[in-house]
N, C-alpha and C positions, 0 to 999 in steps of 0.2 A: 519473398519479402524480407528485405534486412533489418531487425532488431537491434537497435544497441541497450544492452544491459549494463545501466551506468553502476562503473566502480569507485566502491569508496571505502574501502578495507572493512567492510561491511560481512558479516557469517550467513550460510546459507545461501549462497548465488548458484552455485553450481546445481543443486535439485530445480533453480529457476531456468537456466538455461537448457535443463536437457525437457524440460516440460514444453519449453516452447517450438525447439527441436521436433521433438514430438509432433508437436501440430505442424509442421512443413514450413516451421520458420529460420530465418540464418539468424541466429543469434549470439554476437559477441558480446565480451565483455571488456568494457574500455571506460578511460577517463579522457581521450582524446577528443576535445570539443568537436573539428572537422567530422568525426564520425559520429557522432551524434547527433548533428545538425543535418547532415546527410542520410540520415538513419529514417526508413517508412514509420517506425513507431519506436517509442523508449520505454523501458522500463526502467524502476525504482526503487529496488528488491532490500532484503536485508535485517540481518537483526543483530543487534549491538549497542551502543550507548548515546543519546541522542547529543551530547555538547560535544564528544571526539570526532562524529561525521559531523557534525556542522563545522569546523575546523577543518575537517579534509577536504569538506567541497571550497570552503572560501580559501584556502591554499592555493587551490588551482582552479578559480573563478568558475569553478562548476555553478556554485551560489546565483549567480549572475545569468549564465546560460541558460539552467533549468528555465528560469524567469519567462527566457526568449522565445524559449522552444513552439512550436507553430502546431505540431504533426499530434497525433494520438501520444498522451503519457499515462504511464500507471504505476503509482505507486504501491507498493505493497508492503505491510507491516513497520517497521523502523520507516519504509519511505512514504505511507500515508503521515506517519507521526509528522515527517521531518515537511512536509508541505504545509504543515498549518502554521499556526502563528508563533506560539510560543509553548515549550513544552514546560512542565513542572521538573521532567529528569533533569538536573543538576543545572535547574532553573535557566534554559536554553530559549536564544532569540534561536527562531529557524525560518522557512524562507518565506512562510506568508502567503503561499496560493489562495487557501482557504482562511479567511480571516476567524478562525477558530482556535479554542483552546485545547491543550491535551493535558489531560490532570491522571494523576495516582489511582488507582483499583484504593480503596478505602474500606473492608469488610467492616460490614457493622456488627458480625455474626462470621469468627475465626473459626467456626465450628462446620459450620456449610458454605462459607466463603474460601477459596485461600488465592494469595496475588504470589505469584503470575496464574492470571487467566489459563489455563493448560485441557487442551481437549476440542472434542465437537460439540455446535451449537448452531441454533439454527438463523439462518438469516430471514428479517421478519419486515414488515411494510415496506414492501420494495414499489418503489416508484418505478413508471415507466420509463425506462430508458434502455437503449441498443445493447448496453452492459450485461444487462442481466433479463435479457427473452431468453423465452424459453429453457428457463434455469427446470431441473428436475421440482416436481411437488415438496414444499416444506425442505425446501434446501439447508443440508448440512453442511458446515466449512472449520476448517480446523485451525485453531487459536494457539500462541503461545506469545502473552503479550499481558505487560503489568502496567500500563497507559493506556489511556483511551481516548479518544477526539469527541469534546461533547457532540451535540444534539444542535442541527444548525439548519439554515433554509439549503443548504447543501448537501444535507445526508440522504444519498439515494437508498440506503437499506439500513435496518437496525439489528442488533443483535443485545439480549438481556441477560446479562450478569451481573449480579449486583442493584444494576439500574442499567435502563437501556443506555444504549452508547450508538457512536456512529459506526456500521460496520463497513459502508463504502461509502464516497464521497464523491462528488460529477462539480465541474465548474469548466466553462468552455471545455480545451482540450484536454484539461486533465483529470483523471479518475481515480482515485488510490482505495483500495482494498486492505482492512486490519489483519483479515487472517492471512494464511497462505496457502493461495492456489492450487501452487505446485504439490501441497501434501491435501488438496480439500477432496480426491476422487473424482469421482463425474460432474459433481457442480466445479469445481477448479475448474477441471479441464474446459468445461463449455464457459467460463467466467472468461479464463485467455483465450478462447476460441472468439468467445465475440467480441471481444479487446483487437483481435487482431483483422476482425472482418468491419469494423468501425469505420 
């Protein structure tokens, strides 16, 4: 099964790619629309500042393509953010899959709060869907993330920090995920397992 792991000078791709590997996937890493449109499934990885990627994909009309894409997508952390609507990071239009908003971690309590999000936490009201069967009991998944995607008729799982937030997201073909997989253990790994059996 060919992956394209979309680039977009985005940190932390490479622990995504060898994860996927891992599961008996071929997965590169490309900004070349032909291979992504060609591609069984895409991924959307990454963590870095949300108005500089949205600039790198409308550079080279990735913006546009993401839009098109048909196949299984999944965005992960910066690329759950970058699917929704409009981020609060340095007040960023982004591409709108999810017509949601992503706002600031806000601690009311700096004393048992602190942003960034940092750590494991459990993933909580999971809805039915292919993504997340057969996830282990009371699924832990690891975070490192100072925005969050409210609470919407799209959010397949929640996680509470702060206030609960969206922890994955499902709209037709695409699915994005806050934490990261690649570092979340045996729930990651069975999260890409059935992202890729989708």
């Amino acid at each position: 099964m060919k992956v394209a792991v979309i680039k977009y000078n985005s940190g932390n791709v490479k622990s995504v790619l060898y994860a996927l590997e891992r599961l008996g996937a071929e997965a590169e890493l490309t900004d070349d629309p032909q291979k992504i449109r060609a591609a069984d499934r895409v991924v959307f990885p990454g963590q870095g500042e949300a108005k500089t990627a949205m600039e790198y994909l409308k550079e080279r009309k990735l913006d546009q393509l993401i839009k098109e894409l048909k196949q299984p997508f999944l965005g992960v952390c910066l690329g759950l953010q970058l699917l929704c609507e409009h981020s609060e990071e340095n007040n960023t239009d982004c591409l709108g899959i999810f017509p949601v908003k992503v706002k600031r971690f806000v601690p009311e309590n700096t004393q048992e709060f602190k942003v960034p999000h940092v750590g494991w936490n459990e993933l909580e009201n999971l809805a039915d869907d292919p993504l997340v069967r057969d996830l282990p009991e009371n699924p832990f998944v690891y975070y490192v993330h100072s925005y969050y995607a409210e609470l919407s008729e799209y959010t397949l799982a929640t996680t509470h920090y702060i206030h609960d937030f969206s922890a994955i997201l499902h709209r037709d073909n695409y699915w994005a995920i806050q934490a990261h997989p690649e570092k979340s253990s045996l729930t990651g790994e069975k999260l890409l397992s059935n992202f890729l059996n989708l």
